[in-house]
C-alpha positions in Angstrom: 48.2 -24.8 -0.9 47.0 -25.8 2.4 49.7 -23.9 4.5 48.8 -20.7 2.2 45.3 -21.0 3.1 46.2 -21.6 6.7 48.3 -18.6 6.8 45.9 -16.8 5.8 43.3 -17.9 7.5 45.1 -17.6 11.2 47.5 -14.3 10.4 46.0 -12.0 7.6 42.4 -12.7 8.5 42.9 -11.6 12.0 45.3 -8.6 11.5 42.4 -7.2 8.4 39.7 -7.9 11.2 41.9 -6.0 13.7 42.5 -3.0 11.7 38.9 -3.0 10.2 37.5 -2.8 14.3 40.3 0.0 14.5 39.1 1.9 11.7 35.2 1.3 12.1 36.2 2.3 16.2 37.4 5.7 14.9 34.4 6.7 12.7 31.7 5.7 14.7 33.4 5.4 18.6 34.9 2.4 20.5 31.5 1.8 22.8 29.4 1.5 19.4 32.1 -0.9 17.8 31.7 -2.9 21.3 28.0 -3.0 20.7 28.0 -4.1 17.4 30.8 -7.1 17.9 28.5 -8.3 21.0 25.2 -7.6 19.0 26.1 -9.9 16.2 27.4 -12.5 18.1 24.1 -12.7 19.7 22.2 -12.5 16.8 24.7 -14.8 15.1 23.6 -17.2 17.8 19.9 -17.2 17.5 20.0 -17.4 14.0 22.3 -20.6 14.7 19.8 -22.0 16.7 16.8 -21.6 14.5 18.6 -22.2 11.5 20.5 -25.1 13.0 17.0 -26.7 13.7 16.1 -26.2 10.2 18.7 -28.2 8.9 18.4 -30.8 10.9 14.9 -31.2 9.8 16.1 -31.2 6.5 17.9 -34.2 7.1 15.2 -36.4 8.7 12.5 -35.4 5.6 15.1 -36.7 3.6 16.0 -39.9 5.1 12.4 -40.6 5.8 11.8 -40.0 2.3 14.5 -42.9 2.2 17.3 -40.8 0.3 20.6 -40.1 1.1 20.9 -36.7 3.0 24.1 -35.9 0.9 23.5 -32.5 0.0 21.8 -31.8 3.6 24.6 -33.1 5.7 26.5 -31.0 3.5 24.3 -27.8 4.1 24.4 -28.6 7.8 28.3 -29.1 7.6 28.7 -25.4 6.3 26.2 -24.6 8.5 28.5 -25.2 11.3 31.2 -23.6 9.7 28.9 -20.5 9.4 28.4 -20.8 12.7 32.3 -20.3 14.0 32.3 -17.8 11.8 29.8 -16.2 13.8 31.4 -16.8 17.4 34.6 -15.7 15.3 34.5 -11.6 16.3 35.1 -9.4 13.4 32.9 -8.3 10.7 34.6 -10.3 7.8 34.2 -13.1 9.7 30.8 -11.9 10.8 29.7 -11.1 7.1 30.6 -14.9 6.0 29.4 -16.6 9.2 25.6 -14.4 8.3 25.6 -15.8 4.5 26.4 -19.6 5.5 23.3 -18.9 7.6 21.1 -18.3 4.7 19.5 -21.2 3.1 19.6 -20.8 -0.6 23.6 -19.3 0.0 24.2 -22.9 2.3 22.5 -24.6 -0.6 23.8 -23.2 -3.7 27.7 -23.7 -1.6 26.6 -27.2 -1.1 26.1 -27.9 -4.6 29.0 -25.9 -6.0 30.7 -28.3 -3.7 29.3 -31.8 -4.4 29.7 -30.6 -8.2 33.5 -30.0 -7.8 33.8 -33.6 -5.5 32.2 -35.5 -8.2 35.0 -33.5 -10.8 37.5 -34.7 -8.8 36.3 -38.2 -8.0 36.2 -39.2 -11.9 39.1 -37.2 -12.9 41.4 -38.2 -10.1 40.8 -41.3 -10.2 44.4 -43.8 -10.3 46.3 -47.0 -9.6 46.7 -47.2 -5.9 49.8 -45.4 -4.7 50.0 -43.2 -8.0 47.9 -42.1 -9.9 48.3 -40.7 -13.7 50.4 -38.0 -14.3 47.4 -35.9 -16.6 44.8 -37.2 -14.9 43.8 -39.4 -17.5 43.7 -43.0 -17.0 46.5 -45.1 -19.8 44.7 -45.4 -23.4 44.7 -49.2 -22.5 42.7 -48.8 -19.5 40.1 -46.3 -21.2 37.3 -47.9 -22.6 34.9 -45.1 -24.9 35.4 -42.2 -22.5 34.9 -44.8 -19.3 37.2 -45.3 -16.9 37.2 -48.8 -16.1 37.4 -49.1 -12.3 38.8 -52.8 -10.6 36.5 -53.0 -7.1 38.6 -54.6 -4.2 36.7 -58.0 -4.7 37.9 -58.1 -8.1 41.7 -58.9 -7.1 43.3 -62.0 -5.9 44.5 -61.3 -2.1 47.0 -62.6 0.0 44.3 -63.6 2.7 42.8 -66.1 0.4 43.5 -69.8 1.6 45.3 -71.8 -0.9 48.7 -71.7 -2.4 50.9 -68.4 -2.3 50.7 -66.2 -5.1 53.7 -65.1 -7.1 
């Protein structure tokens, strides 16, 4: 999944940006195309800066207000990846790196996100080193729908003085 995604990312992406600047530069001239690469980068840039301000604001109110900033670290994280996006020329690239830079998109993303983490936190949860094969803890470790979790404190260790375990 992750070499798909990175093949796509570094080949396809660029060769569609490519051919979209090639297509756009016939239809409206190469000079305007220029124009419009460099405008957006520098708009792209501003918007970074005031938007970048913003969600950094966003996390002190939050830890001031003595939350976690979860969700805003979050919306700043995707904030940044707007951001390359943005320095990124190409107007795919462009048109993603522009929505990450909207608040309600960064924070709808950011939730979508932490929704999807928290899925796969409880579902994937295992043995060390394993895992289940469904996904779904053994019936003998399920207790009403509960997955009965062991913390690290819980288990006898090999650093604890005494006699070795067998």
């Amino acid at each position: 999944m992750l070499g798909a995604l990175l093949v796509l990312l570094f080949i396809v992406l660029p060769f569609i940006e490519i051919v979209l600047l090639v297509w756009i530069g016939g239809h409206i001239g190469f000079w305007p195309t220029v124009g419009i690469v460099i405008g957006t980068g520098i708009l792209g840039g501003l918007l970074a800066k005031w938007q970048g301000g913003r969600a950094w604001r966003e996390v002190v109110v939050a830890m001031q207000s003595g939350r976690v900033p979860g969700r805003e670290l979050l919306a700043g994280a995707l904030f940044l990846v707007g951001a390359a996006f943005l320095l990124t020329p190409g107007v795919i690239t462009d048109t993603i790196g522009f929505l990450f830079m909207v608040p309600p998109v960064r924070r709808g993303l950011a939730a979508f996100l932490v929704s999807r983490l928290r899925h796969r936190a409880v579902v994937g949860v295992g043995r060390f080193g394993g895992g289940w094969r469904s996904g779904a803890p053994p019936e003998e470790e399920q207790r009403s729908g509960v997955t009965r979790i062991r913390r690290l404190e819980d288990e006898p260790s090999d650093d604890e003085p005494g006699p070795p375990k067998t």
